[in-house]
N, C-alpha and C positions, 0 to 999 in steps of 0.2 A: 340649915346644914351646919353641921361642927367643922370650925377652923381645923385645917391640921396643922401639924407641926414639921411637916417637912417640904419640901418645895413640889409641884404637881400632884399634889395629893388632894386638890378641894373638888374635883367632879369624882373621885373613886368613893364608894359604900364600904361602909364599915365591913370586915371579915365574917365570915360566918363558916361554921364549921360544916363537911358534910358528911350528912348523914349515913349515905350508903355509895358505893363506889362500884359504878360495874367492870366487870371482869373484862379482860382485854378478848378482846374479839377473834385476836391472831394467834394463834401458836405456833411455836417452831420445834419443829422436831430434829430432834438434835444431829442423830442418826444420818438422814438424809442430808441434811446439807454436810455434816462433814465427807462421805461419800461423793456429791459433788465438789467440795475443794479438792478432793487428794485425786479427782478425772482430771480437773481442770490444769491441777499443777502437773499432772503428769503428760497431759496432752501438751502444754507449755513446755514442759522440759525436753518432750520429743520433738516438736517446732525446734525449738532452738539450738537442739545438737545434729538435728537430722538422720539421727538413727534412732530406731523404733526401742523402745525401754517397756518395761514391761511394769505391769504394779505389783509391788509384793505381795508374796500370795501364805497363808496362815500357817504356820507349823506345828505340827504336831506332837 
């Protein structure tokens, strides 16, 4: 085994690069959660003032 040169380095293997890298498992779609944040805060805001608010709704 090669010395190293910095301290807790003499049980770690040399680096190796890798080859191929799989693709994450999870996706988030973007859509949907922020549709659940802007429920969340608004159900939050309605808790907190105790009058019912409504969510903005798109203009045209």
């Amino acid at each position: 085994m090669k010395d190293r040169v910095y301290p807790g380095g003499h049980d770690e293997e040399d680096l190796k690069v890798q080859e191929t890298l799989r693709s994450p498992v999870i996706t988030v779609d973007r859509r949907m959660l922020e549709q659940k944040v802007l429920k969340n805060y608004f159900k939050k805001a309605e808790e907190d003032s105790g009058t019912p608010k409504t969510t903005p709704q798109k203009t045209e």
